[in-house]
Structure formats: C-alpha cells, structure tokens
PyMOL CGO cylinders between C-alpha atoms (Angstrom):
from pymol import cmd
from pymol.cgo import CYLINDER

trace = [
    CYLINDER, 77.63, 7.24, 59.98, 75.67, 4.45, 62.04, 0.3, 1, 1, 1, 1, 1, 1,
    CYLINDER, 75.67, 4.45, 62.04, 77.26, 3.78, 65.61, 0.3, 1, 1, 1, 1, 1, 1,
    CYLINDER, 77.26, 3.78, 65.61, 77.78, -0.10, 66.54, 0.3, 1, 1, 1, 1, 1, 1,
    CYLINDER, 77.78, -0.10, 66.54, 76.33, -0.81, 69.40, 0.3, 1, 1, 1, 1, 1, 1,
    CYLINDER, 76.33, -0.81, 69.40, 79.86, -1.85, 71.80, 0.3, 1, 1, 1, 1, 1, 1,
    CYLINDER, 79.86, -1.85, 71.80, 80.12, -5.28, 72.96, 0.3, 1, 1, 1, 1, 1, 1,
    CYLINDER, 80.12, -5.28, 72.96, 80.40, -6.14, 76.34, 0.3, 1, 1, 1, 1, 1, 1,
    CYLINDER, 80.40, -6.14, 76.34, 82.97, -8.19, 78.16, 0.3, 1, 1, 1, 1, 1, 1,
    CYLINDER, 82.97, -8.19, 78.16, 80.43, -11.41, 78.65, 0.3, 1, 1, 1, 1, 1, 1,
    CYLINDER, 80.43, -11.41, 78.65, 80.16, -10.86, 74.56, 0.3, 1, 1, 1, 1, 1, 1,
    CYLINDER, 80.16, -10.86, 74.56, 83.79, -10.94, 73.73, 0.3, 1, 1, 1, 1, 1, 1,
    CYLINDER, 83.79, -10.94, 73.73, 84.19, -14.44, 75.35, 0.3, 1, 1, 1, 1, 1, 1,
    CYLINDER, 84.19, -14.44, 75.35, 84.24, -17.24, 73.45, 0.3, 1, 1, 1, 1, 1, 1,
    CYLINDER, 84.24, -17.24, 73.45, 81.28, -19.80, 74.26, 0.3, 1, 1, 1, 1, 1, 1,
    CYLINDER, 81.28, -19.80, 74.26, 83.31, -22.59, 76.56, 0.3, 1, 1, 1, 1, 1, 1,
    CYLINDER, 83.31, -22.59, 76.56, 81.12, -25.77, 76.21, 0.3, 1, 1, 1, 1, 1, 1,
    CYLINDER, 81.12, -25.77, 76.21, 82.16, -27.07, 79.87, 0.3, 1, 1, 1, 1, 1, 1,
    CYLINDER, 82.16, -27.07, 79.87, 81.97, -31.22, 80.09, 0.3, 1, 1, 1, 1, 1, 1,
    CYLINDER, 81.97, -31.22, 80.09, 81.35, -31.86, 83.99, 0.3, 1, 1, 1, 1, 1, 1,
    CYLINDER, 81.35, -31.86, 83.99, 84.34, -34.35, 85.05, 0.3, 1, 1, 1, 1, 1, 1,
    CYLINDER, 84.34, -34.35, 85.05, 83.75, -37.93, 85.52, 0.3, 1, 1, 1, 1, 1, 1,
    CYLINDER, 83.75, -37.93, 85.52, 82.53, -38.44, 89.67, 0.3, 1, 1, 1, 1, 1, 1,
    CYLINDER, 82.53, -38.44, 89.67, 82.29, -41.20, 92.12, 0.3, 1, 1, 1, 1, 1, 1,
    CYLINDER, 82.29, -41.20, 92.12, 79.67, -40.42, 94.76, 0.3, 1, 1, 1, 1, 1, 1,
    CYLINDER, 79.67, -40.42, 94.76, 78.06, -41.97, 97.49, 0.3, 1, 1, 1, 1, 1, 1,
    CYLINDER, 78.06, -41.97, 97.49, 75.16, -41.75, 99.49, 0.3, 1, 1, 1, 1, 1, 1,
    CYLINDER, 75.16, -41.75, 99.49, 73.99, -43.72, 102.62, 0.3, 1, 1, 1, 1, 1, 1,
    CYLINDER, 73.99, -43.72, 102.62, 70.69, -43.90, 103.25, 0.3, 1, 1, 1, 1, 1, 1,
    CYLINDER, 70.69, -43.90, 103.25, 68.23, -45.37, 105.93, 0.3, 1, 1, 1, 1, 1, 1,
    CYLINDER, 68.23, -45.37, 105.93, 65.02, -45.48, 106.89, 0.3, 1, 1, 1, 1, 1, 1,
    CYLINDER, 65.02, -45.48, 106.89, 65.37, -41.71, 108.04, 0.3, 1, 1, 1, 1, 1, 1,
    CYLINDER, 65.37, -41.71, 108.04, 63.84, -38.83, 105.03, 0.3, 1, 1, 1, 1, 1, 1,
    CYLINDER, 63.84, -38.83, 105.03, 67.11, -37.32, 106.16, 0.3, 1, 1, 1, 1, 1, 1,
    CYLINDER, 67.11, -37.32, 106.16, 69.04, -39.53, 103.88, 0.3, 1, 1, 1, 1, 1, 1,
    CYLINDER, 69.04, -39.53, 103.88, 66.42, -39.32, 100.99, 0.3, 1, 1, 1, 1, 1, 1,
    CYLINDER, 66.42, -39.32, 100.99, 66.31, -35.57, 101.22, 0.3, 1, 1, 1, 1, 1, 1,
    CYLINDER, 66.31, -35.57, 101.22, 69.99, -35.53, 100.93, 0.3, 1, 1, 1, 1, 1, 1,
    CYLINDER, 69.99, -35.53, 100.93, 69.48, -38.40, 98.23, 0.3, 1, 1, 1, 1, 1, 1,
    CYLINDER, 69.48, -38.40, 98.23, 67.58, -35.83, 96.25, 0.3, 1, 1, 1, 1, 1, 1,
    CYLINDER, 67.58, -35.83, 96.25, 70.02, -32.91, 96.76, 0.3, 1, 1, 1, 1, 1, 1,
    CYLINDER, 70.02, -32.91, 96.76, 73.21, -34.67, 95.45, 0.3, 1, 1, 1, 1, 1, 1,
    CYLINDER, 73.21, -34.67, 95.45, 70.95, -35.18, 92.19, 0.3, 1, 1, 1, 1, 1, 1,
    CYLINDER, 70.95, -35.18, 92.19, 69.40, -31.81, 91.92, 0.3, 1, 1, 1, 1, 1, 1,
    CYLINDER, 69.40, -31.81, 91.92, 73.88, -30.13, 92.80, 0.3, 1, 1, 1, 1, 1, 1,
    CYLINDER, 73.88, -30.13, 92.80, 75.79, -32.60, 90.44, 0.3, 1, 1, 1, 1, 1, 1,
    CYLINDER, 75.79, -32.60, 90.44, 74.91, -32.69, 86.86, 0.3, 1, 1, 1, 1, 1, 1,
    CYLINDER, 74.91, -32.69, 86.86, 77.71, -34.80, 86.08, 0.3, 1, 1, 1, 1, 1, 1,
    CYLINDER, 77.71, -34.80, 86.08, 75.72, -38.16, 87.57, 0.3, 1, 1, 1, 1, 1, 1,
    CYLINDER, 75.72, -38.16, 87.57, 73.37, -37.55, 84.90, 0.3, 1, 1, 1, 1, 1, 1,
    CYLINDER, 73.37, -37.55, 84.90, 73.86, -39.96, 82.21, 0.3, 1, 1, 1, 1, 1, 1,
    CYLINDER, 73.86, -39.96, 82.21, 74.88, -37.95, 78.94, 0.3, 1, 1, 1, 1, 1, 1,
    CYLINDER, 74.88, -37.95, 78.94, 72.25, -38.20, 76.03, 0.3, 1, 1, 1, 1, 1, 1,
    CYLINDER, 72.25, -38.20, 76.03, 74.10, -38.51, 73.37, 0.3, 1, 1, 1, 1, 1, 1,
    CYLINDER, 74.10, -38.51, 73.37, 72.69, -37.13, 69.40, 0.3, 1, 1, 1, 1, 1, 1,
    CYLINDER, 72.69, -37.13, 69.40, 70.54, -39.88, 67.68, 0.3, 1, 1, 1, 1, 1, 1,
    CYLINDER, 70.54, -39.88, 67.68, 72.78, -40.24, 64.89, 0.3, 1, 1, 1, 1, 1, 1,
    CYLINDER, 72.78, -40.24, 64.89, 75.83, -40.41, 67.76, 0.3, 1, 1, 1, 1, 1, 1,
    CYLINDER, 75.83, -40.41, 67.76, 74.42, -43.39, 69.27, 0.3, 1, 1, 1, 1, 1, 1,
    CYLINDER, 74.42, -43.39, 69.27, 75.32, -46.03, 66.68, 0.3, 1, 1, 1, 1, 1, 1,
    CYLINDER, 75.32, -46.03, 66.68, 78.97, -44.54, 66.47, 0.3, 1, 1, 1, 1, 1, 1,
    CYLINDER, 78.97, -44.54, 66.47, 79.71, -44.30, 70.43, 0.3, 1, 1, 1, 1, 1, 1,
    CYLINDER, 79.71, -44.30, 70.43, 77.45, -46.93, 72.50, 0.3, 1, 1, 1, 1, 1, 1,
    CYLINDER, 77.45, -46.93, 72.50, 79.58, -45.99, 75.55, 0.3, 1, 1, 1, 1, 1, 1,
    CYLINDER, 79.58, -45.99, 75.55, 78.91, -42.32, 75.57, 0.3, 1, 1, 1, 1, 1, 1,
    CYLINDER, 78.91, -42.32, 75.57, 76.36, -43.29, 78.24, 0.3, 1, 1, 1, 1, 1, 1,
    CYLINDER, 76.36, -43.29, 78.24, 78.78, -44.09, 81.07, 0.3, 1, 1, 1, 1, 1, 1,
    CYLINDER, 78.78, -44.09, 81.07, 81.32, -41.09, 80.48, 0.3, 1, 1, 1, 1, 1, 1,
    CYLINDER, 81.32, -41.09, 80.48, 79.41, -39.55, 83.16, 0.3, 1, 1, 1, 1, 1, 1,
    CYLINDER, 79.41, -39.55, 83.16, 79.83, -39.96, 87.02, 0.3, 1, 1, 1, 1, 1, 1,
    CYLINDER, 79.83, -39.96, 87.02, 78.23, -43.16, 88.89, 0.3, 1, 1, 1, 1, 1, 1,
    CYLINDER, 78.23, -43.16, 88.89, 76.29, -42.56, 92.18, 0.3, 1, 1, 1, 1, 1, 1,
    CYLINDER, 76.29, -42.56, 92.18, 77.05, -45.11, 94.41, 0.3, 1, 1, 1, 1, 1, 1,
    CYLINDER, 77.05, -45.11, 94.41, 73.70, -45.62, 96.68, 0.3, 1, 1, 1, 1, 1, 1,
    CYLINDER, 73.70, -45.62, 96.68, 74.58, -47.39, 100.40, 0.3, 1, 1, 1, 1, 1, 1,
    CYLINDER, 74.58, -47.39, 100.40, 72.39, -49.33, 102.83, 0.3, 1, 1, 1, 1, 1, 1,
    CYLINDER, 72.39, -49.33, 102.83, 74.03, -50.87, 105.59, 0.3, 1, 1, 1, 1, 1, 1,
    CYLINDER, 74.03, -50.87, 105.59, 72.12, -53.60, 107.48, 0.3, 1, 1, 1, 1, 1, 1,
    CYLINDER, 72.12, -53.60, 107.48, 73.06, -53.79, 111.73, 0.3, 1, 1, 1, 1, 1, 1,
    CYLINDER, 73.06, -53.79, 111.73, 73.88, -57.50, 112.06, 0.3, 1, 1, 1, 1, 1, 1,
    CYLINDER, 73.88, -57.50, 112.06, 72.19, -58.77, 115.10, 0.3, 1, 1, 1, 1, 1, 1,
    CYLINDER, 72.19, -58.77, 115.10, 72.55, -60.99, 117.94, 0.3, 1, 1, 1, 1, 1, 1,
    CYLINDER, 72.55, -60.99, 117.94, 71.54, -64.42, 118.39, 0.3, 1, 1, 1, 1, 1, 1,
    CYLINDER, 71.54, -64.42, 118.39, 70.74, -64.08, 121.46, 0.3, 1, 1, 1, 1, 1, 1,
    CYLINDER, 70.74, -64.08, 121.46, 68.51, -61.63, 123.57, 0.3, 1, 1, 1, 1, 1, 1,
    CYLINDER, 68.51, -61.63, 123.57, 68.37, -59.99, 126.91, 0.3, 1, 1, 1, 1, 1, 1,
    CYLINDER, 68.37, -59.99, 126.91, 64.26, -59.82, 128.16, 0.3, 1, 1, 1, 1, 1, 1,
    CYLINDER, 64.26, -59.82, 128.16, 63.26, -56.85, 130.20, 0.3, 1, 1, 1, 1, 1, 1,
    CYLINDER, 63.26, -56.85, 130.20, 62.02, -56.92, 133.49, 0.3, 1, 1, 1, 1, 1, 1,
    CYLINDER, 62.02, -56.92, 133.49, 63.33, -57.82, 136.90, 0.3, 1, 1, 1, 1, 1, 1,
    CYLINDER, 63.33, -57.82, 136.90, 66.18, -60.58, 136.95, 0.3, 1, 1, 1, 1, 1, 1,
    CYLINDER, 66.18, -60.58, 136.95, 66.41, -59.95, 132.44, 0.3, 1, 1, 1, 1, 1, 1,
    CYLINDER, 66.41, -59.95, 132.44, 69.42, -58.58, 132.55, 0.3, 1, 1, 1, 1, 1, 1,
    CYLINDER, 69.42, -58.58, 132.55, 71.45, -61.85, 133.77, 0.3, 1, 1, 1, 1, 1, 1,
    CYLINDER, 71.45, -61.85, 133.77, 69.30, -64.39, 131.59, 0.3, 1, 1, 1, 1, 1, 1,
    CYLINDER, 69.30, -64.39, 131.59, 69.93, -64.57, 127.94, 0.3, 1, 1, 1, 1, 1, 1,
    CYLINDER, 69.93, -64.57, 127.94, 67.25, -65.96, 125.67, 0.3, 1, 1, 1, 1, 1, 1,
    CYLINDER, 67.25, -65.96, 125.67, 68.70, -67.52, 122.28, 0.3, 1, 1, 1, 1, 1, 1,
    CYLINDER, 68.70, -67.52, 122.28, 67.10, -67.03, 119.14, 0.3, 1, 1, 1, 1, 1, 1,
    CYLINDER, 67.10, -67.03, 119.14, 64.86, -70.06, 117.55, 0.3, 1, 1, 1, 1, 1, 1,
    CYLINDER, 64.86, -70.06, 117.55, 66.21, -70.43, 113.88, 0.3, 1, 1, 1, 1, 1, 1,
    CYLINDER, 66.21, -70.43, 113.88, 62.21, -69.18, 112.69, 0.3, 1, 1, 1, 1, 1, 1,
    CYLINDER, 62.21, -69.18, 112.69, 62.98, -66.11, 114.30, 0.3, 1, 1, 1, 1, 1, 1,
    CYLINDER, 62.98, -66.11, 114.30, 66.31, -64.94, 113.01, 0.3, 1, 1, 1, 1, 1, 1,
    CYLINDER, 66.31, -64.94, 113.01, 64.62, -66.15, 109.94, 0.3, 1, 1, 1, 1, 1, 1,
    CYLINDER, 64.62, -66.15, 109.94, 61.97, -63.77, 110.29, 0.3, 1, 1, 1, 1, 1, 1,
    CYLINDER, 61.97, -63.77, 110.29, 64.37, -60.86, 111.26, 0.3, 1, 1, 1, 1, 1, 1,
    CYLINDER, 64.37, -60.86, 111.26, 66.27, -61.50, 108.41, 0.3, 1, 1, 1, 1, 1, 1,
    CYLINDER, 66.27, -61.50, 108.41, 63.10, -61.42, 105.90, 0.3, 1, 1, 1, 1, 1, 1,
    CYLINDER, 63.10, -61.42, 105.90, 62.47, -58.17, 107.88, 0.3, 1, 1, 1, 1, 1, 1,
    CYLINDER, 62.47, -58.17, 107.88, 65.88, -56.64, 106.93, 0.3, 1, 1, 1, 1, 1, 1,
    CYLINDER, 65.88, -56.64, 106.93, 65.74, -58.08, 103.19, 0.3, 1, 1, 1, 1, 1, 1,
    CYLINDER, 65.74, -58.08, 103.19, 62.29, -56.18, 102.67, 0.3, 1, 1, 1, 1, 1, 1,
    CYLINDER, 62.29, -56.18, 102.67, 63.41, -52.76, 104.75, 0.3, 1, 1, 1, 1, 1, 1,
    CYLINDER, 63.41, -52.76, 104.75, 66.37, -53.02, 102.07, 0.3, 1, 1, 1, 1, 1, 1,
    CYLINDER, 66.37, -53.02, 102.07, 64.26, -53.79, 98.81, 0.3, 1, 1, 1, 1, 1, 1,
    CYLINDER, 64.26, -53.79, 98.81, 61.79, -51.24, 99.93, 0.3, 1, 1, 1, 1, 1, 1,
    CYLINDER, 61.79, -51.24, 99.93, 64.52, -48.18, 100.52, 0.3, 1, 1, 1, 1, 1, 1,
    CYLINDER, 64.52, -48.18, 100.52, 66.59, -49.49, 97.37, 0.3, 1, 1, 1, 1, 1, 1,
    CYLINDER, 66.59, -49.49, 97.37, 63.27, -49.26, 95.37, 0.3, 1, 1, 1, 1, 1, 1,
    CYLINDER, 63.27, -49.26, 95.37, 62.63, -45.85, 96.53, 0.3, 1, 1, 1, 1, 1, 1,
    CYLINDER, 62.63, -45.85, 96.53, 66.49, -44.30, 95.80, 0.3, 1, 1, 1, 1, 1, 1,
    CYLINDER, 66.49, -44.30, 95.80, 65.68, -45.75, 92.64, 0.3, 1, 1, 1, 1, 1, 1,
    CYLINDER, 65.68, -45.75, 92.64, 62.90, -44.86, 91.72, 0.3, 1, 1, 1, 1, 1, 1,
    CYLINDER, 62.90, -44.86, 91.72, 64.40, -41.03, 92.17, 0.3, 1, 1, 1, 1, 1, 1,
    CYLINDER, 64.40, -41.03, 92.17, 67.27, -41.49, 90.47, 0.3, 1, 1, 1, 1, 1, 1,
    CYLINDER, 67.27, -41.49, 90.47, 65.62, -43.23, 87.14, 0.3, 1, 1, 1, 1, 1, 1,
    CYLINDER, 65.62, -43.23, 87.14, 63.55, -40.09, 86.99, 0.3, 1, 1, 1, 1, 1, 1,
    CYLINDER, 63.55, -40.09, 86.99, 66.59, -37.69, 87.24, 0.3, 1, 1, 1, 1, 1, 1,
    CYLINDER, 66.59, -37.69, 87.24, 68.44, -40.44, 84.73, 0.3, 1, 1, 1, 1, 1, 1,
    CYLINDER, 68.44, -40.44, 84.73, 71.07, -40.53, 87.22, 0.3, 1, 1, 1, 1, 1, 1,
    CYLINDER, 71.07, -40.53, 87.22, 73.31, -43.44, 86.64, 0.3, 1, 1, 1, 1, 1, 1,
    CYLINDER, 73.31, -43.44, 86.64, 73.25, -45.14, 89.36, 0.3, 1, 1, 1, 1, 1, 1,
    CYLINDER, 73.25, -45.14, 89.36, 73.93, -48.71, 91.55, 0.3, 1, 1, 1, 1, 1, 1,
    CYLINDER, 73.93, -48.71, 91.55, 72.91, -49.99, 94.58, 0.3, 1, 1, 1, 1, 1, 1,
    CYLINDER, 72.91, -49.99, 94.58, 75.03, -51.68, 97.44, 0.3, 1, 1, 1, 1, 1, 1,
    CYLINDER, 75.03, -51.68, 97.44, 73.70, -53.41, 100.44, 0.3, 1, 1, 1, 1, 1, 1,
    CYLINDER, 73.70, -53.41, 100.44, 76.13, -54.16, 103.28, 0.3, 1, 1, 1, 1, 1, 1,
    CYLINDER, 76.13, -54.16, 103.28, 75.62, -55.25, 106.79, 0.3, 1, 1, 1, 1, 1, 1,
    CYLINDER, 75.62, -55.25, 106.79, 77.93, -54.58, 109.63, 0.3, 1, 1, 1, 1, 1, 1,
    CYLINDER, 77.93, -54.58, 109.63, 79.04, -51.09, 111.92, 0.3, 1, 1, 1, 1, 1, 1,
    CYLINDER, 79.04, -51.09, 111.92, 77.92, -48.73, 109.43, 0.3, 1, 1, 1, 1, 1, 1,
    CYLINDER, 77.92, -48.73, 109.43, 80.51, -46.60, 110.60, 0.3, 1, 1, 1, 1, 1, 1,
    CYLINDER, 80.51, -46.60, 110.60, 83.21, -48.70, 109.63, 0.3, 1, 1, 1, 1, 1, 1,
    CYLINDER, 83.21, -48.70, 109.63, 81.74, -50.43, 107.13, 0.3, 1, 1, 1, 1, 1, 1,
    CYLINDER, 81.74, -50.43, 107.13, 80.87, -47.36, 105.18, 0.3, 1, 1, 1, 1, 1, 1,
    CYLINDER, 80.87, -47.36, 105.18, 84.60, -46.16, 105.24, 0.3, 1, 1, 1, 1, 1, 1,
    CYLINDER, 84.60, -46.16, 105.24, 86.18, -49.66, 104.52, 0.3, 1, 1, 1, 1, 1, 1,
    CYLINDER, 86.18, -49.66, 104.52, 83.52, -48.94, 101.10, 0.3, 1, 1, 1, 1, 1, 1,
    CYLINDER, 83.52, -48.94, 101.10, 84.77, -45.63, 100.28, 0.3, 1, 1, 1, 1, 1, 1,
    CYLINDER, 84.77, -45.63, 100.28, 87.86, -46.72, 100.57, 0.3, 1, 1, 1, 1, 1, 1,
    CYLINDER, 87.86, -46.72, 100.57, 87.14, -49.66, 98.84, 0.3, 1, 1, 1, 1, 1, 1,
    CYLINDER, 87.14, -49.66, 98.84, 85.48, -48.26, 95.58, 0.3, 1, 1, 1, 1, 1, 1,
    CYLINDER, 85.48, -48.26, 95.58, 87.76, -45.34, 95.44, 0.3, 1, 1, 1, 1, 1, 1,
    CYLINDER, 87.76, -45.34, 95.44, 84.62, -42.71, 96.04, 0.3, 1, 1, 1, 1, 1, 1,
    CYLINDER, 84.62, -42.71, 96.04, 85.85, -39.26, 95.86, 0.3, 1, 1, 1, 1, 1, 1,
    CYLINDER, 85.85, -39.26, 95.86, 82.69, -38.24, 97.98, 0.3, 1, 1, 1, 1, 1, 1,
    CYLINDER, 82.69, -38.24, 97.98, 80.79, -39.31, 100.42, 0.3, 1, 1, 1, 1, 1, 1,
    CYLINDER, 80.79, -39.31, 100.42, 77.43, -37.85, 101.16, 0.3, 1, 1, 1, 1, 1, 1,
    CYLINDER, 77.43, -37.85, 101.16, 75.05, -38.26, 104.22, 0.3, 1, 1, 1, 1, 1, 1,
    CYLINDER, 75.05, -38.26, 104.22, 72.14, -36.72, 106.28, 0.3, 1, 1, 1, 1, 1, 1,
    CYLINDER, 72.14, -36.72, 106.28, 72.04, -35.51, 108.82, 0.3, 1, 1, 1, 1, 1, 1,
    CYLINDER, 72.04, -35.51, 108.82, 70.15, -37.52, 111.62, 0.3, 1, 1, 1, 1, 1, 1,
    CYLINDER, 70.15, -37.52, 111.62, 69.67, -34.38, 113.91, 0.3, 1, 1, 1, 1, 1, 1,
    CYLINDER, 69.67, -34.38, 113.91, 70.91, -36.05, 116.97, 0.3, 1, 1, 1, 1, 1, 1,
    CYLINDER, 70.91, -36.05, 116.97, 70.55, -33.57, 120.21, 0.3, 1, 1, 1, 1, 1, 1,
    CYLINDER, 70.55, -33.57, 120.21, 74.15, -33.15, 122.15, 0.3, 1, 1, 1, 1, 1, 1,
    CYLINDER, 74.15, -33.15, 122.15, 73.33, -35.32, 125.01, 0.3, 1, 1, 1, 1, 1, 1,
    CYLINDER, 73.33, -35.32, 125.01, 72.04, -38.29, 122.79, 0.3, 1, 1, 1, 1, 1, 1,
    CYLINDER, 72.04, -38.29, 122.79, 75.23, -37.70, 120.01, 0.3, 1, 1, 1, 1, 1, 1,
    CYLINDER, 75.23, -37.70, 120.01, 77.43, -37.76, 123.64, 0.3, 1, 1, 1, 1, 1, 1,
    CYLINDER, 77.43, -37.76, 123.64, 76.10, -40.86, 123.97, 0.3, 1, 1, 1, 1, 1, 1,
    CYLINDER, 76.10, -40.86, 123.97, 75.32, -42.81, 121.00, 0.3, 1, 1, 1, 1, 1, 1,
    CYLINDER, 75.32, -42.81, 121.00, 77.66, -41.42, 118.60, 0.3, 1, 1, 1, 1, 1, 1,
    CYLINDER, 77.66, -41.42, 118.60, 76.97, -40.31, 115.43, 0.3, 1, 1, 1, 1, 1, 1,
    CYLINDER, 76.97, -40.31, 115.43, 77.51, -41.77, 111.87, 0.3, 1, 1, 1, 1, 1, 1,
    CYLINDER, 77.51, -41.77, 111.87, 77.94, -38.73, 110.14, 0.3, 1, 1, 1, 1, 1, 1,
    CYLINDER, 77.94, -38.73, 110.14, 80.25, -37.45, 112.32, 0.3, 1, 1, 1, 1, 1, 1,
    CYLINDER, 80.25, -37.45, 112.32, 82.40, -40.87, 112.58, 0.3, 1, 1, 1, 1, 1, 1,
    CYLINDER, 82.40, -40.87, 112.58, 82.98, -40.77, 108.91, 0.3, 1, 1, 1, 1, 1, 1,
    CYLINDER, 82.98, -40.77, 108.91, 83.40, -37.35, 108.60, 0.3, 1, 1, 1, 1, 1, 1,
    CYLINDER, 83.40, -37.35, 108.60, 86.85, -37.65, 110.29, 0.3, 1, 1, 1, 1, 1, 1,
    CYLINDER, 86.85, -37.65, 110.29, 87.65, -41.37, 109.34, 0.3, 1, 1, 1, 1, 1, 1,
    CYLINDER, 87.65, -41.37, 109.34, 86.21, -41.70, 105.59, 0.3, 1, 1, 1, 1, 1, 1,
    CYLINDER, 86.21, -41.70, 105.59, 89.58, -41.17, 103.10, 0.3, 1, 1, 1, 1, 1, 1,
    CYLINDER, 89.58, -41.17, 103.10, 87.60, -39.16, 100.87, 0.3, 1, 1, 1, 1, 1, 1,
    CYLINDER, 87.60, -39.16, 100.87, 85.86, -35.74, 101.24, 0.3, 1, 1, 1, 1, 1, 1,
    CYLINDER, 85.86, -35.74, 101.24, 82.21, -35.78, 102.66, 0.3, 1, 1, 1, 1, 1, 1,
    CYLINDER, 82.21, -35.78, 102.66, 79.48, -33.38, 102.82, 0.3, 1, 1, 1, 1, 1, 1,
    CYLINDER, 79.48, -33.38, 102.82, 76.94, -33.75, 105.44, 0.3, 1, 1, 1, 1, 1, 1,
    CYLINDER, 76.94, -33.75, 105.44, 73.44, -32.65, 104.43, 0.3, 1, 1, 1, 1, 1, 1,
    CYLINDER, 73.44, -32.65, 104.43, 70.93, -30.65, 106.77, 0.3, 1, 1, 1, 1, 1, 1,
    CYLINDER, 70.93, -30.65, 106.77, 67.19, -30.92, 106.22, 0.3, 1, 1, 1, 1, 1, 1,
    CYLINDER, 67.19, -30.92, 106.22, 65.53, -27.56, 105.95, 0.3, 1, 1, 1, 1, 1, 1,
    CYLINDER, 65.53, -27.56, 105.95, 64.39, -26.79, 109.55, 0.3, 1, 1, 1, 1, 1, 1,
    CYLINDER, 64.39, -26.79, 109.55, 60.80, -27.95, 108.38, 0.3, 1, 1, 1, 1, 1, 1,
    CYLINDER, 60.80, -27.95, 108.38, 61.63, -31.45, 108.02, 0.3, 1, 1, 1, 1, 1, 1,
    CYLINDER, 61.63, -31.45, 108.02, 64.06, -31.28, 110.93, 0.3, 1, 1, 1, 1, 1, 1,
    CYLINDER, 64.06, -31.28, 110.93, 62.60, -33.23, 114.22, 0.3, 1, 1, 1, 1, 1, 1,
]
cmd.load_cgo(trace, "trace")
C-alpha cells in the first residue's frame, strides 16, 4: 500500500485572501530628502494606499472599486513671513526695513514654485507606485498647523522624517517631529534615514 505523503500545518489552513483595511495617512514633506525618503517608505510598508486593480470584466460593474483603498494625504506647509525685515550689521537690530510690494511678490512666487516643484516630485513617486494620493499646501507654524490638519481630516497616521537635528540645535530650535509627536491626535511614526543619507 502507497504512503500519503502527511500534510503539514501551513497545508491544512485554508487560503485567507486578506483585504488591507481602508487608511488615512499623511506625510509632510520639505525641501529636506528626509521627508522624501520617508515619502518612499510609507509606499514601499502600506499596500493598502495602493489603488486596487480591479478584473477587466469588474470594471464596468464596480467603477468605485478604485477608491476602496486608503488615501495618502501628502503635506507642505509654507512659513508665512514678515513684512518687514531686520538688516544685519551694526545699529540693524533697532531699524526695521518694510517690504516693497515687488518683493513680497517675489517671495511669494519663490514659495509657489518651492511648492509646485516638491508637490511634482511626491507625485511623481506616488503615480509610479499607483498610490492614491492628494496633495495639500498650507502655510502657517507647521507645527500647529500640521496637527490642526490631522485633526482636521481625521488621519489615523501621521508620518514624518526625521530632520537629524543635533541636541544643542533641537534645545534650541525645536523640532517638528517631535512637537507633533506628542500634540498630533493621531498615531505618528517618525522615519530615520539610513545613516548614509543622515548629515
């Protein structure tokens, strides 16, 4: 009589076709590869921003299989700036020089294409990884402007770089990451560059 080969545990299972739930993420990013890098890691850790590809035949039937998926949520947030300036150099710091109305003009073209550039970029990733994906430019504290969002639009996480700052300069200046990360009502993960791309 011919032996059966015995099945193992993993073969007993039933296959369990696992749908990824529905998630609301965001990422801020800057001018820093920081942000991009952690851009690019939320897409390559969270298969349920990809937008589903539904069966040919299943595309007439269900034209809204395409957003059942999670929405990334990409975040720039422009520093407003003064109208006014304070020159260097002896007797500066008591004389303030007001901006001419060409050159908060010019500043503000400067923001608008810093913006359209880094937008284009965190799109241009996500459209290859078919993430589905929108873009929202804000300008205030990012700090607090980033948590009024997330609180806002409901995110469920919040995802950021890590700018590196030493201890004496995050002493000083603060740091975004770690502002949200006890302020934001949502959970956040804080992304570290591999020590290569870390300055």
């Amino acid at each position: 009589m011919e032996e059966q080969p015995l099945e193992t545990a993993a073969e007993k299972q039933p296959e369990v076709h696992r749908r990824p739930l529905a998630t609301k993420v965001m990422v801020a990013i800057d001018e820093s590869d920081n942000s991009f890098y952690a851009l690019q890691w939320v897409i390559d850790h969270f298969s349920s921003l990809v937008v589903p590809q539904p069966p040919p035949e299943a595309e007439e039937e269900s034209p809204a299989a395409a957003t059942d998926g999670g929405m990334l949520t990409v975040v720039h947030v422009q520093q407003p700036f003064q109208q006014f300036a304070f020159p260097a150099g002896p007797g500066g710091a008591t004389a303030a020089v007001y901006m001419t109305s060409s050159m908060m003009e010019a500043v503000r073209k400067a923001q608008r294409e810093t913006a359209t550039a880094l937008f284009a970029r965190a799109l241009q990733i996500c459209r290859k990884n078919k993430v589905n994906v929108e873009t929202l430019l804000m300008e205030g504290d990012p700090k607090d402007v980033i948590c009024q969002a997330v609180e806002e639009m409901r995110v469920q996480l919040l995802v950021m770089g890590s700018r590196g700052l030493g201890k004496i300069k995050r002493a000083f200046l603060g740091s975004v990451s770690d502002y949200c990360a006890h302020h934001a009502k949502c959970a956040i993960l804080i992304v570290k560059p591999p020590r290569d791309m870390a300055k």
